[in-house]
C-alpha positions in Angstrom: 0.0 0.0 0.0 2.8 2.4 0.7 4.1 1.8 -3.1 0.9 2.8 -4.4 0.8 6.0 -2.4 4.4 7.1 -3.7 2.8 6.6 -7.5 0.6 9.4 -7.6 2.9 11.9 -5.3 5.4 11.3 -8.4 2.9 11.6 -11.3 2.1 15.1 -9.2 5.6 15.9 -9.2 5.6 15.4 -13.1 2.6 17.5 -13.7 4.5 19.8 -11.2 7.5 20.1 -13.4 5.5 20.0 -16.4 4.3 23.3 -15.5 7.6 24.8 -14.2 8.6 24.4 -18.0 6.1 25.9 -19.4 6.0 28.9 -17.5 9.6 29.0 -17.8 9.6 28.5 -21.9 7.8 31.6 -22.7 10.2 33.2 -21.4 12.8 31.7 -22.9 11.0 32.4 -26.4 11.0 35.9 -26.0 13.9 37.2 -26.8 13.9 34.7 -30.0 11.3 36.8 -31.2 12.8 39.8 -31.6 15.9 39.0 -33.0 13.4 36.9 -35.8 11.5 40.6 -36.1 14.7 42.4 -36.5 15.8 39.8 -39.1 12.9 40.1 -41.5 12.9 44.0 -41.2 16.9 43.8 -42.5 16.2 41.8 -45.4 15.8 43.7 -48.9 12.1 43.8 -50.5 11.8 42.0 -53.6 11.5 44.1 -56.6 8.3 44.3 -58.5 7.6 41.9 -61.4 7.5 44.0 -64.5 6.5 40.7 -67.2 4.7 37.9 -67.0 5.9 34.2 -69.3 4.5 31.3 -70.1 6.3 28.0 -72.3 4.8 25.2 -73.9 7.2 22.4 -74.2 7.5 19.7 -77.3 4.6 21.4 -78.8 4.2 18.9 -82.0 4.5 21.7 -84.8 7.9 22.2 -86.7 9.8 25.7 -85.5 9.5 26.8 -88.9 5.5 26.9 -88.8 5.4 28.3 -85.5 7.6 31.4 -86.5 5.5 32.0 -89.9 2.4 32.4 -87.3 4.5 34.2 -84.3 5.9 36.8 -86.6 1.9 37.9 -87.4 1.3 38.4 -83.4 4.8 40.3 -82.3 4.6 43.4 -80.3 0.7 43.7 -80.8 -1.7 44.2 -77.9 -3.0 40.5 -76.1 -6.3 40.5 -77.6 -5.5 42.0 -81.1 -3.2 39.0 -81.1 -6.0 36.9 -80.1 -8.4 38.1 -82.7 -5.4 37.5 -85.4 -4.7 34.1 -84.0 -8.4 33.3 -84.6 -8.8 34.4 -88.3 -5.3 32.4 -88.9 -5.6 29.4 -90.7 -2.4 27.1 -89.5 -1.8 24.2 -87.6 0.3 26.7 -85.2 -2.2 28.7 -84.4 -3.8 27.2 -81.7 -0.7 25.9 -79.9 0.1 30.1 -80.1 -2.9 31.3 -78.6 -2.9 28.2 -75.7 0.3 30.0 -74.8 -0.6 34.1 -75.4 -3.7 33.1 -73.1 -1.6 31.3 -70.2 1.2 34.2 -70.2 -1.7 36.8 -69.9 -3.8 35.0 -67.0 0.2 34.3 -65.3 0.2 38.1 -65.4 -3.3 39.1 -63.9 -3.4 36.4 -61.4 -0.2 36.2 -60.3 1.0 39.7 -60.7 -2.1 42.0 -60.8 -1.3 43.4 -64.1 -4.5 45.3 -65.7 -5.9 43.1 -69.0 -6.4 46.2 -71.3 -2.4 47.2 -71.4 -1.1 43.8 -71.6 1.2 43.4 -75.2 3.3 40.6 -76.4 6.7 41.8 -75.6 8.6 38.5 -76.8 7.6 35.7 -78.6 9.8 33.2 -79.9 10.1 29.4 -80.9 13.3 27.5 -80.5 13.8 23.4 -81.3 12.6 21.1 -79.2 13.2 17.2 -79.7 13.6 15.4 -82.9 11.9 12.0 -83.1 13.7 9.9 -85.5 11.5 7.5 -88.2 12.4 5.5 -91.2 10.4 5.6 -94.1 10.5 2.5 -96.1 11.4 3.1 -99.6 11.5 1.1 -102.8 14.0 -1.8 -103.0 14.4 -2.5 -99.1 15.7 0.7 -98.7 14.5 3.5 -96.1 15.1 7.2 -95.8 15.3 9.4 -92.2 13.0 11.5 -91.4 12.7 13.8 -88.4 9.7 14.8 -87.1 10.4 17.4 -85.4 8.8 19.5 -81.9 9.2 23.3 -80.8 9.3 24.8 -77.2 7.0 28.1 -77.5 7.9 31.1 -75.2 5.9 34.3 -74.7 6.4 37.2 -72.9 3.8 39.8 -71.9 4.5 43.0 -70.4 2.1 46.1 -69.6 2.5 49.4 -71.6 
């Protein structure tokens, strides 16, 4: 019986000490605090976003018939380019607008840019990867050919 008695005296203890900490840890924290505070008033302020881009990778189109369609939209306004993009009849023209559209909603969601001054201020196509075929040819013989992909980039900018 006298072990049983000494079991809860030491779970009181516990509880006892349990509570010395935690008075004692806000204390503790205290000072932490303001050196944090200090800390994140030193550091510099990140400088505004002045564009907005967006990139479609391996878009199956050949470079070449992306850039006859990109040249059309350069430097205009987003939704002049839009309208253009609409009226153009090429297999690059969607893949184009996908893009304009993702680099102008990048812009007004993620940096509050106003949707009347937005203009393409860079647009460009570069290679992407080249899938190599054969082509079975007369005789048991076969040609290459490439089929080929293009990485579409757009930058959008206010005026």
């Amino acid at each position: 019986m006298a072990e049983e008695k000494k079991a809860p005296a030491k779970k009181a203890s516990k509880k006892a000490e349990v509570a010395e900490v935690k008075e004692e840890a806000p204390k503790a924290e205290a000072p932490k605090k303001a050196k944090k505070a200090s800390k994140v008033e030193e550091a510099p302020k990140k400088p505004t976003p002045t564009e907005a881009r967006a990139t479609a990778y391996n878009v199956r189109v050949t470079p070449r018939k992306v850039r006859l369609v990109i040249d059309q939209v350069r430097g205009k306004d987003v939704k002049v380019a839009l309208g253009l993009l609409k009226n153009i009849n090429r297999a690059a023209s969607e893949p184009v607008t996908k893009v304009i559209k993702s680099a102008a909603a990048n812009a007004i969601n993620n940096f509050g840019f106003d949707e009347e001054r937005l203009y393409i201020a860079q647009i460009y196509a570069n290679d992407g990867l080249k899938m190599r075929r054969y082509l079975p040819r007369a005789k048991g013989s076969a040609s290459g050919l490439v089929k080929r992909n293009s990485h579409i980039t757009v930058v959008v900018k206010m005026r």
